[in-house]
N, C-alpha and C positions, 0 to 999 in steps of 0.2 A: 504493500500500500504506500509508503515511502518514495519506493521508486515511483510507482505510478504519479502519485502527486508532483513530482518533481518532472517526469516526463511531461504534465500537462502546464504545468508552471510556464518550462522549457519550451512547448509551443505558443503559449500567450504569447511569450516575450517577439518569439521572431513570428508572432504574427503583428504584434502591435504598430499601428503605424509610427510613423517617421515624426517628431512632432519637432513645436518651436517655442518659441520664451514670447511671452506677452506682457507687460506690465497691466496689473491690475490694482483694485481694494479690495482687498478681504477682511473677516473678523475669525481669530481663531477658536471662539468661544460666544457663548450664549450673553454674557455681560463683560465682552471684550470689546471695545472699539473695532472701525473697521480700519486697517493701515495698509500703505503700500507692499508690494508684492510682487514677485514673479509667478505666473504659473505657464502651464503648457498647453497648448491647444495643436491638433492635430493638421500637419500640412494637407490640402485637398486631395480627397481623392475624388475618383474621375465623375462622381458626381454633386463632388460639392464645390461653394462659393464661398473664398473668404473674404472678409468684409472688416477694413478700417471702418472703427466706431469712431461716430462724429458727435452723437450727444446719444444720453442716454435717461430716460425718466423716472422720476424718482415713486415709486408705488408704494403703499398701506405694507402691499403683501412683503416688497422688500425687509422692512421693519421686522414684522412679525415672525420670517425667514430667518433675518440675523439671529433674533434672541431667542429660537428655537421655541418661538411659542405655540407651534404648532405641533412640536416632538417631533418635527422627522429630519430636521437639518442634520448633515454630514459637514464635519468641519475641514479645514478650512472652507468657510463659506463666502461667495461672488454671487452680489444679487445681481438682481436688472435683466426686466424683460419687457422692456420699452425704446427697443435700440434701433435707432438711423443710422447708416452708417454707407459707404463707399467701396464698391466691387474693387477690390486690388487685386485675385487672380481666382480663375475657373479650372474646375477639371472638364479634360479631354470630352465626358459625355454633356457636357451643361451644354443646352439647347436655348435656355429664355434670358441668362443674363451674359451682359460681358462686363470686362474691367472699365470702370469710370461709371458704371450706375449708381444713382443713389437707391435705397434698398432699406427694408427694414425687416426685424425680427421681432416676435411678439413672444405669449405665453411657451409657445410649445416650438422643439426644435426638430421631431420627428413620430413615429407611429407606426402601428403593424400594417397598416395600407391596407389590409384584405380581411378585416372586419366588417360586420355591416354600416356601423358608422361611419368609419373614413370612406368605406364605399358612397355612401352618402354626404360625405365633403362633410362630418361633424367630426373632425379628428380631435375636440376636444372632449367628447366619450368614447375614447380609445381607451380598452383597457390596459395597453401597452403604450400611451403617450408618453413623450420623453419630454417631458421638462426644462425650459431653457436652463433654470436651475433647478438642483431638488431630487433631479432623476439620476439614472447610471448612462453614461454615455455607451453607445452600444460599440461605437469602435476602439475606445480606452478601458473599459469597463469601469471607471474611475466616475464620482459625482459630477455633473454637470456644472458648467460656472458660467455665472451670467454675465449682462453686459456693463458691470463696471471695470470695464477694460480697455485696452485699445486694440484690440483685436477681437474676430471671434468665427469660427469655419462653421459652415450649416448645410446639409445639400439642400442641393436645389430648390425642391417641392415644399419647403417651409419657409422659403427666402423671397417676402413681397415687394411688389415696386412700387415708388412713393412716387405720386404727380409731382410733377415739375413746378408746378406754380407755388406747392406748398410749402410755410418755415421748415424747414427741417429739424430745427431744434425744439419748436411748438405742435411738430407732426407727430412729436417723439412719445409723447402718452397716448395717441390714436392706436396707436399698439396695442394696448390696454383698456385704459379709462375709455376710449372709445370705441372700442368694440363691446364691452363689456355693458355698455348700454344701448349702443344701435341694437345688438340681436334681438333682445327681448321686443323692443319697439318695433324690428322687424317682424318677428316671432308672432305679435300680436294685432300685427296690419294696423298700427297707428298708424291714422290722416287726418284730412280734412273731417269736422265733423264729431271727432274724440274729445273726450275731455279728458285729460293727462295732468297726472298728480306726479311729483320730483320730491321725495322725502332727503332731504340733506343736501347743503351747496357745499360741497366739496370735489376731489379730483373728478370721482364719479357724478357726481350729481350737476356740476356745473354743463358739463358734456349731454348730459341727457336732457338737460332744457334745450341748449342749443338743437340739438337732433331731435327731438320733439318740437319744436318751433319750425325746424325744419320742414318735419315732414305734414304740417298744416294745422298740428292739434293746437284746443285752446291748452294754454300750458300754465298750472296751479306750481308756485315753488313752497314748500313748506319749510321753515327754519327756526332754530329755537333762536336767532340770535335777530335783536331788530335792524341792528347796522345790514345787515345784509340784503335790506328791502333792495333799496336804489340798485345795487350789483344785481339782486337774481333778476329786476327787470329789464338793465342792462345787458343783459344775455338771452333776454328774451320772452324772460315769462311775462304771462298777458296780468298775473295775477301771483301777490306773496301773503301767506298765510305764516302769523308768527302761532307757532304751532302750543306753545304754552297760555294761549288765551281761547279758554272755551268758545264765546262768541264765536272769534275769529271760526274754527272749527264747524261748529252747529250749522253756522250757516251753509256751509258746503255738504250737510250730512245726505247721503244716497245719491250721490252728483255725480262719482265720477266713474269712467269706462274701464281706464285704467291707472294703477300709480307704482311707479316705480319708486323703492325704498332702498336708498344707497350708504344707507346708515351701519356703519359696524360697531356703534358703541349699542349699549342696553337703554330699550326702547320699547314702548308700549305700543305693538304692531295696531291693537284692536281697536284704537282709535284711528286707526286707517283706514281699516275693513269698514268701519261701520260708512264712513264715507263714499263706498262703494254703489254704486248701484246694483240692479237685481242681475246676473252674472258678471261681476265686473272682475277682476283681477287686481292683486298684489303681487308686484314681483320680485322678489328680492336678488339685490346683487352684493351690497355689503353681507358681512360676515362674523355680528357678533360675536365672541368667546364664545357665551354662557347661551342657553338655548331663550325662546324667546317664548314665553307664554301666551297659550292663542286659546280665547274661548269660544266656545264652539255653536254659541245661539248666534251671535252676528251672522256666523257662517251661515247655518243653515236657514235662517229665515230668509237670506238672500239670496241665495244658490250662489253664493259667493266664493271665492279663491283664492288661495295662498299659494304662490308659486313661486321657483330659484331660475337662475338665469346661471350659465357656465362661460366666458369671452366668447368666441365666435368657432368655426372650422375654419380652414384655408380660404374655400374660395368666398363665404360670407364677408372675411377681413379684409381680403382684396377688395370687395364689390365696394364695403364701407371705405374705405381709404380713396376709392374711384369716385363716391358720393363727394366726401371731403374735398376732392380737388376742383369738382364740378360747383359747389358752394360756397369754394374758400372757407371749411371750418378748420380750427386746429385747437388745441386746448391754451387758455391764459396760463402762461407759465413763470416764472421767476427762474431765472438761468445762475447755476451757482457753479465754482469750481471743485475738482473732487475731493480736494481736503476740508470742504468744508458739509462733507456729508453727516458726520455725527453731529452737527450741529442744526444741520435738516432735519434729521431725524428725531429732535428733541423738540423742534418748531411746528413739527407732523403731528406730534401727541398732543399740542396745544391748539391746533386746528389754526397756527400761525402761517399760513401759506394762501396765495390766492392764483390759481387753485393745484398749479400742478411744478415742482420741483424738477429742474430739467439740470442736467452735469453736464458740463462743456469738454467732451473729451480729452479736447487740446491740452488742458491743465493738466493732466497725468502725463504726457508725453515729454 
C-alpha cells in the first residue's frame, strides 16, 4: 500500500501542469488579515485563457470567505469573484477569445458540463461546480484562488466578454451583484406593469432597483436608514419606504407582485410577505447567518411565496452583461487600492460603502 500510494503521488506530480508565480492577497487564517503573497496559477492549457486582472470587486461573500464563516474555507485563502481583466495568452483550442480582450470572471470557474443543469446553461446547480474560490481546482487538485490577484487562467466556456462601452472597473461587481439580481427579475418576467419591492440598498440591492427600473417595473426601495431616501431615488426607484415606520409599511400592505430581499443581516421576512399580493413572491438573495423565521398564515391566506435566487449560468451572465452594455448600467463603486482591503472590509460591516468596493489591480503590481 506504501508503494502504491507513492506510485500515485508519482503520477500526480508528472501529470500536474506546468504552472507560474502570481502576486496576490491572501489571509492565512480565519482572524488573520489579508497580506501580500505569491501563489501559483497554472500556465494555459489548450483550452484555457489567461487573463491580466484589471480590477476586481469587493463582495459580502469575500468577507465571510476570509473569516471562515461559512466553515468551508481552505487556507491560504484568495477571495474575489468579480474580476475584469485583459486576455494576455490563449490555448491552441480557444475559438471565442484572443489576446487584448477585455473579459470577465464571475462566481464559478468550471462544471461537469453533462449534467442536466449545465445542459440547461444553469451551471450554477452543478453538483460538480468549481468555484472561483472555495473549490478544488481540477487541474492542481489544490483550492481555488480568486481574483485578488494579478493574474488568473480559466478555460474558455467560463470566461465572459465585457461590452466595450462599459467602466471596467464599475462593470466589475456585474459579475456578481449583478447577476445575482437580474436572474431572479428575469426568472420572474418583471416588466412593465409589476410592482417590485428592493429590501436593502446595498451592493445587491442598489443593482436590483437599477434593473428593475430597467426592465419597466414600478420600483418600491425599502430601507431602515432615512439618509438613503434621495440615493435609492436616484437610482431609480419611483418610491422609498423607510421600512421601520409602520405607516410607511401599511400603506403598501397586499401591493406588490414581486420583492426582492437583498438583506443578509436578521430580519423580519413576514413583514414583506404580508405586502404581497395574492400569488406574489419573495425572493431572497442575501444570506442571513441564522435562519429566518417565516409564519405560515400570511402565507397561506395568500397563496403567497418564499423563494432563493442562486447568480446566474453562463449564458444568462453573458445575456445580462449584453443588457448592461445596451443600457449603460454598471454598479456605483468606490475604487480602492489592494492594501487597503482590510480596511474595506471593516467599512463593509458598517454598511460604510456606496454601494460596491472595486480594487485597482494596478496597486498590487
Amino acid at each position: 500500500m506504501r508503494i502504491a500510494r507513492i506510485v500515485d503521488r508519482t503520477a500526480f506530480i508528472m501529470s500536474k501542469p506546468v504552472c507560474y508565480s502570481a502576486k496576490a492577497f491572501a489571509t492565512p487564517g480565519a482572524t488573520a488579515p489579508l497580506a501580500a503573497t505569491t501563489i501559483e496559477r497554472r500556465q494555459p492549457t489548450a483550452t484555457d485563457v489567461q487573463i491580466e486582472i484589471l480590477y476586481c470587486g469587493v463582495c459580502h461573500s469575500d468577507l465571510h470567505f476570509a473569516r471562515n464563516e461559512w466553515h468551508f474555507t481552505q487556507y491560504p485563502a484568495v477571495p474575489g469573484h468579480e474580476i475584469v481583466g485583459r486576455v494576455t495568452a490563449v490555448g491552441g483550442g480557444v475559438t471565442k477569445f484572443k489576446v487584448g480582450d477585455t473579459v470577465g470572471i464571475g462566481c464559478l470557474v468550471d462544471s461537469c458540463r453533462t449534467c442536466p443543469e449545465c445542459r440547461s446553461g444553469l451551471e450554477q446547480f452543478c453538483p460538480q461546480m468549481t468555484m472561483t474560490y472555495g473549490s478544488v481546482d481540477k487541474h492542481l487538485g489544490t483550492p481555488t484562488l480568486g481574483g485578488y490577484s494579478t493574474s488568473i487562467v480559466v478555460t474558455e466556456e467560463f470566461v465572459l466578454r465585457l461590452p466595450a462601452n462599459l467602466n471596467p472597473a464599475a462593470a466589475a461587481p456585474l459579475l456578481c451583484a449583478g447577476i445575482t439580481t437580474y436572474s431572479p427579475l428575469r426568472r420572474w418576467k418583471i416588466g412593465p406593469g409589476h410592482k417590485v419591492g428592493v429590501v436593502g440598498l446595498g451592493g445587491l440591492g442598489h443593482m436590483a432597483v437599477k434593473f428593475a427600473k430597467a426592465f419597466g417595473a414600478h420600483v418600491v426601495l425599502f430601507t431602515t436608514s432615512p439618509g438613503k431616501i434621495a440615493d435609492g431615488k436616484r437610482l431609480g426607484a419611483d418610491e422609498v419606504v423607510v421600512s421601520t415606520q409602520p405607516a410607511q409599511m401599511g400603506a403598501h400592505a397586499g401591493s406588490f407582485d414581486f420583492i426582492l430581499d437583498a438583506v443578509s443581516a436578521p430580519h423580519d421576512i413576514n413583514a414583506y410577505v404580508s405586502l404581497l399580493k395574492r400569488d406574489g413572491t419573495v425572493v431572497l438573495v442575501g444570506a442571513p447567518e441564522q435562519p429566518l423565521p417565516v409564519a405560515a398564515f400570511p402565507l397561506l391566506m395568500g397563496r403567497r411565496a418564499i423563494s432563493g435566487s442562486l447568480i446566474g449560468g453562463l449564458p444568462e451572465t453573458q445575456e445580462m452583461l449584453d443588457f448592461c452594455g445596451r443600457h449603460n448600467l454598471t454598479s456605483d463603486i468606490e475604487l480602492i487600492r489592494m492594501d487597503q482591503i482590510n480596511s474595506a472590509y471593516e467599512r463593509m460591516l458598517k454598511s460604510d460603502v456606496k454601494y460596491r468596493f472595486v480594487i485597482d489591480m494596478a496597486s498590487l503590481r
